[in-house]
C-alpha positions in Angstrom: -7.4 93.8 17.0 -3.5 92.1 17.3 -5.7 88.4 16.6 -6.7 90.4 13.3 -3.3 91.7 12.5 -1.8 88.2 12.5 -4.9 86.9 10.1 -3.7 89.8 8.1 -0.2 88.8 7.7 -0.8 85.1 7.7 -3.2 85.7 4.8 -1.0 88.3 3.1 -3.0 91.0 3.3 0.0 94.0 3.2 -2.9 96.9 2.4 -4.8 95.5 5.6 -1.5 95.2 7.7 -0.6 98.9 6.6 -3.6 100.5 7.3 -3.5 98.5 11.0 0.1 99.7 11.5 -0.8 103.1 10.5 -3.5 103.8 12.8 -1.6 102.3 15.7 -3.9 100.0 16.5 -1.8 96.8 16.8 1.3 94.9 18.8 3.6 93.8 16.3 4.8 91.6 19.5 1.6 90.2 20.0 1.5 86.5 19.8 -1.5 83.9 19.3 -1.9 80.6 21.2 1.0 78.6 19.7 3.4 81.9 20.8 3.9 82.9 17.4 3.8 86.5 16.0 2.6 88.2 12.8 6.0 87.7 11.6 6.2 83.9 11.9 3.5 83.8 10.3 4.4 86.0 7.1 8.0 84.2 7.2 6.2 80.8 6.9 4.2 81.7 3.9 7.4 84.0 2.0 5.5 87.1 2.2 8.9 89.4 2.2 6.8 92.8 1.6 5.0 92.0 4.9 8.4 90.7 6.3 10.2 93.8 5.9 7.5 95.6 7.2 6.7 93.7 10.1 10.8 94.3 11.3 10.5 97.8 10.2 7.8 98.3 12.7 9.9 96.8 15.6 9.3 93.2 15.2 11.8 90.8 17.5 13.0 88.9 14.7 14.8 86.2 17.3 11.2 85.1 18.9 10.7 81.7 19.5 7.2 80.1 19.7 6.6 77.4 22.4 8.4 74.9 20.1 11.2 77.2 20.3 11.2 78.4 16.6 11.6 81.6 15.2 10.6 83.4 11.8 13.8 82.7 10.5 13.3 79.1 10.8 9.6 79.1 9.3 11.1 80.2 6.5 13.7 77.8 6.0 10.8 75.0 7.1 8.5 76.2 4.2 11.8 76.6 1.8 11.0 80.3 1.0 14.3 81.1 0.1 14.4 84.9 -0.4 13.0 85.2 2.6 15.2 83.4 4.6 17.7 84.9 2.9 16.4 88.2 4.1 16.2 87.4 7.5 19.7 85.8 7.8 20.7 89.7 5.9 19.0 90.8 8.7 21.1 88.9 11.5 19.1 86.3 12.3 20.2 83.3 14.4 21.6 80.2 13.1 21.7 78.5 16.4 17.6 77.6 16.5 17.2 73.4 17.4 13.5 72.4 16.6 12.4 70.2 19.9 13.9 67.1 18.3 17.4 68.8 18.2 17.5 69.6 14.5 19.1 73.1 13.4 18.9 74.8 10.7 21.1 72.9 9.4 19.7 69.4 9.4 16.2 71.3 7.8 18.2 72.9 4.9 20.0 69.7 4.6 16.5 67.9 4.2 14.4 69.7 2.3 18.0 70.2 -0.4 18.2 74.0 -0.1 22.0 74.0 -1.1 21.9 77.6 -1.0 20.8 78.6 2.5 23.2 75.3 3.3 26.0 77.2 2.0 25.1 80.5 4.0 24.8 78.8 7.0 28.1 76.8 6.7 29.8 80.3 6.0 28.3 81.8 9.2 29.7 79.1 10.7 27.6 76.9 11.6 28.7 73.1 12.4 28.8 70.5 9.4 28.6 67.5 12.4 25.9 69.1 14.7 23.7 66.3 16.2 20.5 66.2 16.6 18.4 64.0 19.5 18.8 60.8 17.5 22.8 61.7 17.0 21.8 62.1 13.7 23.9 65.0 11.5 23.1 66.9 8.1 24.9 64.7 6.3 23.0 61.2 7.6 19.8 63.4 7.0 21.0 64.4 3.3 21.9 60.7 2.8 18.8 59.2 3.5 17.0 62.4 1.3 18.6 61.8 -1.6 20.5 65.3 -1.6 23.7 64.6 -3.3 24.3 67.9 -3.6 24.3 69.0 -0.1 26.1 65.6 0.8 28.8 66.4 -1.1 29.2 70.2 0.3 28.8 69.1 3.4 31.8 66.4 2.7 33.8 69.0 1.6 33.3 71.2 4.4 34.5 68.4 6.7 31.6 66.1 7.6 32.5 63.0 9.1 31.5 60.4 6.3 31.2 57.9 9.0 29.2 59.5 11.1 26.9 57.0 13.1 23.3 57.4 14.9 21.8 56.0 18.1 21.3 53.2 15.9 25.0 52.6 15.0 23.5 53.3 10.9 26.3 55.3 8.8 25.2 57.4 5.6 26.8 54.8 3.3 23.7 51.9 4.7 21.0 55.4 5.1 21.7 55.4 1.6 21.8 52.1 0.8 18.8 51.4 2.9 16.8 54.2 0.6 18.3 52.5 -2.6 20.3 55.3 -4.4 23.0 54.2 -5.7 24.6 57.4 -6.8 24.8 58.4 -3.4 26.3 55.3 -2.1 28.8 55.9 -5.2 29.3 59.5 -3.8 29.9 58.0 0.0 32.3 55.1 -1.1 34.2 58.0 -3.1 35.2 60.1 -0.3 36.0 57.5 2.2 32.8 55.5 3.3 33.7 52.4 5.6 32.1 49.2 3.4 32.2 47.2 6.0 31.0 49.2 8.7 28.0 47.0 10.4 24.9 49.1 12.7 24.2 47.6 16.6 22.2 45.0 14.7 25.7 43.9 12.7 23.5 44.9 9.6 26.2 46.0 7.0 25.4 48.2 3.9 25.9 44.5 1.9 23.3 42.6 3.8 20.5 45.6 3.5 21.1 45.8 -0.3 20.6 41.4 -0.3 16.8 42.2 1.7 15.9 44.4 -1.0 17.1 41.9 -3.8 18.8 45.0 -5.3 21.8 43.4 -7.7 23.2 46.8 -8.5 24.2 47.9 -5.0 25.4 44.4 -4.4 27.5 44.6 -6.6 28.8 48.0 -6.4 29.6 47.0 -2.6 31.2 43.8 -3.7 33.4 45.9 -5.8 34.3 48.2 -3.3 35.5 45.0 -0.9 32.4 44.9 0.9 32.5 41.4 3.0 30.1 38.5 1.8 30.6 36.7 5.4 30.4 39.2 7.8 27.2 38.0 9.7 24.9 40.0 12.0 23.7 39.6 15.2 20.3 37.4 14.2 23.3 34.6 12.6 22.5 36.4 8.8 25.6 36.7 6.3 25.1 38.2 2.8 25.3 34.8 1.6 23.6 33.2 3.7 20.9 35.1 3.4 20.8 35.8 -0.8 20.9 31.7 -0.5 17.9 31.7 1.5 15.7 34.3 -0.3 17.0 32.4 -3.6 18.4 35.0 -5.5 20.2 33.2 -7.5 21.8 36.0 -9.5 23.0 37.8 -6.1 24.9 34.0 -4.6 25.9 33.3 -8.4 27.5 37.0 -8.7 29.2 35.9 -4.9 30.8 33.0 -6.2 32.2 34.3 -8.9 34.6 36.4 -6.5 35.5 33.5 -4.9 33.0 32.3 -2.6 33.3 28.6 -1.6 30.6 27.2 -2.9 30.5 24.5 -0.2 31.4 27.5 2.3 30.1 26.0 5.6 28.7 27.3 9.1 31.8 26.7 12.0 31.1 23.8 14.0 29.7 24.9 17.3 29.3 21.9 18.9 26.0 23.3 20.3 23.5 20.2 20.1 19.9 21.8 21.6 18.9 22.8 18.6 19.7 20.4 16.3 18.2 17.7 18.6 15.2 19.8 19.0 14.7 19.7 15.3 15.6 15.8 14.8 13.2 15.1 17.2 10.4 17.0 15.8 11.1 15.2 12.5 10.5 11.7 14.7 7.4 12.7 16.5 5.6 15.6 14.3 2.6 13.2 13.1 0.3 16.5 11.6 1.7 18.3 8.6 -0.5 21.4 8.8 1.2 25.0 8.8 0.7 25.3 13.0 2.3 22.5 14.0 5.2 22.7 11.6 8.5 22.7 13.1 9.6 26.0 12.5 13.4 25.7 10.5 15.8 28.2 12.1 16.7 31.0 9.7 19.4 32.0 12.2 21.9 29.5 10.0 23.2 28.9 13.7 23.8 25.1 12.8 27.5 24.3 12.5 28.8 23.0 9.5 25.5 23.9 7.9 26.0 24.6 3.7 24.7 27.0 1.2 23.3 23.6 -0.2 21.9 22.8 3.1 20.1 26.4 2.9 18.6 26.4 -0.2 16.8 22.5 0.2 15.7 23.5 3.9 14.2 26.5 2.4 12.6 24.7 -1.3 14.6 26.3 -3.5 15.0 23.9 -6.4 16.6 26.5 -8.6 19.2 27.6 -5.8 20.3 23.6 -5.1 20.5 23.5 -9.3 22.6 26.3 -9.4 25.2 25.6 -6.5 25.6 21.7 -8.0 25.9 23.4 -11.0 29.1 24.9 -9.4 30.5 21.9 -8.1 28.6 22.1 -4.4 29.0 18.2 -2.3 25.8 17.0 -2.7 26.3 14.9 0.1 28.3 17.4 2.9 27.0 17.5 6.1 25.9 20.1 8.9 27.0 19.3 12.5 24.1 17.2 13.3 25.2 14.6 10.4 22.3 15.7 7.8 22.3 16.2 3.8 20.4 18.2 1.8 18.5 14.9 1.3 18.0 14.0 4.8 16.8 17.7 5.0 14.4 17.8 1.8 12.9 14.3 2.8 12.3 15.3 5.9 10.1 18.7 4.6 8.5 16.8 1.7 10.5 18.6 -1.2 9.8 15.5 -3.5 11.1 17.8 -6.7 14.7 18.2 -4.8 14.9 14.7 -3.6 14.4 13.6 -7.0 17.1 16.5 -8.2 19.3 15.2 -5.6 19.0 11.4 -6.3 19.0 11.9 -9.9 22.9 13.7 -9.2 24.1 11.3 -7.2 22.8 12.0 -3.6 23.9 8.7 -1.6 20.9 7.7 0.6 23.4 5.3 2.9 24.2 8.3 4.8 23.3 8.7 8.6 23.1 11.6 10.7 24.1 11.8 14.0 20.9 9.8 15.3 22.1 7.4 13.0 19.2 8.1 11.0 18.8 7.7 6.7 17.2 10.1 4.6 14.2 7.7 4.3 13.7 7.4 8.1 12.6 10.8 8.3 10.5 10.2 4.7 8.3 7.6 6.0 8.1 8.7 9.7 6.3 11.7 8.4 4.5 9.9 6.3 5.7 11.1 2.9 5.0 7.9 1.1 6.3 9.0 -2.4 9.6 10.6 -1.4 9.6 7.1 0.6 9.6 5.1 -2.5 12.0 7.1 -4.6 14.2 6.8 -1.7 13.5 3.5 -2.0 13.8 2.7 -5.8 16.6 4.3 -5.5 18.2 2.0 -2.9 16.9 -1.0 -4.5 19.0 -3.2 -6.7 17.7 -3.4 -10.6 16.7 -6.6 -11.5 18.8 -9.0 -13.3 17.3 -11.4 -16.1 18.5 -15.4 -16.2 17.3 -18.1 -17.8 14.7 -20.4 -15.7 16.6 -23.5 -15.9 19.2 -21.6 -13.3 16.7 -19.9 -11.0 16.6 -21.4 -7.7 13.4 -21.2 -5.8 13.4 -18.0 -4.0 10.7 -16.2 -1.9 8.9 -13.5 -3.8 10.0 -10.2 -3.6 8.8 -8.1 -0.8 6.9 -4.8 -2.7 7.7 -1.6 -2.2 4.7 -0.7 0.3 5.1 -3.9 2.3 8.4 -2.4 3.4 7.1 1.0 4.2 5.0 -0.5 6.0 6.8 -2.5 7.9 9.0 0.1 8.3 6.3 2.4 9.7 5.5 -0.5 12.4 8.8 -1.1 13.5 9.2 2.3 14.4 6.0 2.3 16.2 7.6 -0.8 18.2 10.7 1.7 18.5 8.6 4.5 20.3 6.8 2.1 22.4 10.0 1.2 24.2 9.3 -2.7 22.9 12.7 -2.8 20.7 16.1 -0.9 21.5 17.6 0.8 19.0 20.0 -1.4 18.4 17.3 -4.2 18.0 15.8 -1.2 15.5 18.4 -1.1 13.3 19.3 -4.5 12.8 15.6 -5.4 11.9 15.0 -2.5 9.4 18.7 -3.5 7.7 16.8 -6.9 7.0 13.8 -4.9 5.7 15.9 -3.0 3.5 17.5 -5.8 2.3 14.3 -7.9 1.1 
């Protein structure tokens, strides 16, 4: 009959309940297999007649369930507000944790009842309580979108730096769930800008991976730092650059951003060589055996330019010569944007770049041109832009004064001859000095 008298109340059925109570016939202490009594159940649907008559009749109104929560927290779970008002009337604890270590405190906070917030922070309750994650009401507010209960948590002294296991603040929780009157509201009562997570992730950086220019900005104006890199080598920058948002980089260097802002020099040579060599040897150009480009920017000396022709962005390289970038500067290993869009086939920015003056003289630290990498890869028409662009132009004179000369070598007799004195190269036959004197005459022809 007690299994009935808790269907009663969990179905509101007061007349049922009554008649029950009446005839003596039930436990008000009973519970079911989850450890829960009538009265957890009437709190969790807001029945308050049944409420008051379930503690009339001498039910514990403190009695956890295996999950160690009571009626009074039901109530506040299911946001029925006059009864959880009742029950707190009533005496009910405000010390209740949840198993994950949330109280009361962090579910009012969440679900954005400001009221019961405001009881429990009168009855004294903690504004920094912790749950198992080390989260508090106020990261939990943040990331619901509560601005209400953020800010009377604020004002009754939550730390607005506050930090979980994760090392995330409310100012990137909000950020991260893209409300930008929140972040407003955090920055406004003290937020650190430039406060980075265990990943170095600062609230700048998230708002660049969600390409949102408002909250950029917004950061930017409160000081946020453009540089600040995390721990995978990404910079606010850097990565806007590589994402080509162009609005995001061009926003950055109009507060001053070096537009040919480089990588330190590290002086670290593995992966540099790794990739140099890859650009010798790769002979298939499917997706699998690409050489994956590091998106670490670990490379010293590497550019914003660099970036965006690694990564194809014709618009980005447009844009940052369009701000006065060095079309030729180079990253540790000795390489352009040319030798770097040659290389990956970009034929649209090698043209950009030749057609603004990118010098195709200029060797890395292999001592390799822009149009070594073009032909060993096999790219024959950046191979004969390169080349056009290297040749002479032709010069008209009368015949009388033309000596007899050879015939000029065409432009596919000197990729290809090129192409086999590399091949002579890798089969140990010439030395690389040997190399680079022969293709000088090649060029030359």
């Amino acid at each position: 009959m007690s299994m009935s008298f808790i269907v009663a109340c969990e179905s509101g059925k007061r007349k049922i309940a009554e008649i029950l109570l009446a005839n003596n016939e039930v436990d008000v202490a009973y519970t079911d297999e989850k450890g829960r009594t009538a009265l957890h159940y009437a709190s969790h649907h807001g029945y308050l007649d049944l409420v008051k008559l379930l503690l009339d009749a001498g039910a514990d109104l403190d009695y956890e369930d295996h999950n160690g929560e009571t009626p009074f927290y039901f109530s506040c779970l299911q946001k029925q507000k006059q009864t959880a008002l009742y029950l707190l009337e009533k005496g009910a604890r405000t010390n209740i944790n949840d198993l994950q270590g949330n109280s009361l405190l962090h579910l009012t906070a969440k679900t954005g009842q400001k009221e019961l917030v405001d009881k429990l922070l009168e009855q004294g309750v903690p504004a920094d309580l912790e749950n198992n994650e080390a989260e508090t009401p106020l990261l939990i507010a943040a990331s619901w979108r509560n601005k209400e209960i953020v800010q009377t948590l604020l004002n009754n002294g939550a730390n607005v730096n506050t930090t979980n296991k994760a090392g995330d603040h409310p100012l990137i929780v909000a950020t991260r769930a893209k409300n930008p009157v929140m972040v407003t509201t955090l920055l406004e009562n003290g937020a650190d800008v430039n406060h980075t997570n265990h990943a170095g992730e600062s609230a700048l950086l998230i708002a660049c991976y969600d390409t949102n220019r408002a909250l950029t900005n917004m950061l930017v104006q409160h000081g946020a730092d453009v540089l600040v890199t995390s721990k995978n080598g990404l910079s606010p920058i850097w990565y806007a650059c590589a994402n080509n948002q162009k609005e995001i980089v061009g926003m950055f260097l109009d507060k001053g951003i070096d537009v040919n802002f480089s990588q330190p020099l590290s002086a670290e040579t593995v992966s540099m060589n790794s990739y140099l060599e890859w650009v010798e040897s790769a002979s298939s150009l499917s997706m699998e055996s690409s050489f994956s480009l590091s998106h670490t920017y670990s490379y010293g000396g590497e550019s914003l330019l660099h970036v965006a022709a690694k990564n194809g962005h014709l618009s980005m390289v447009k844009l940052l010569l369009e701000r006065d970038a060095n079309i030729n500067i180079q990253d540790e290993s000795g390489n352009t944007a040319l030798h770097y869009a040659s290389s990956a086939g970009k034929k649209d920015i090698v043209k950009y770049l030749l057609e603004h003056g990118a010098d195709v003289t200029v060797v890395n630290t292999r001592e390799q041109k822009a149009i070594d990498y073009a032909s060993i890869k096999g790219f024959n028409e950046i191979a004969t832009l390169l080349l056009g662009h290297h040749s002479p132009q032709p010069r008209t004179v009368p015949l009388a004064a033309s000596p007899a000369t050879p015939p000029a070598q065409s432009i596919s007799d000197k990729k290809q001859a090129l192409l086999d004195l590399k091949a002579l190269l890798d089969a140990g036959i010439l030395s690389q000095a040997e190399f680079d004197a022969e293709k000088t005459k090649i060029l030359a022809m």
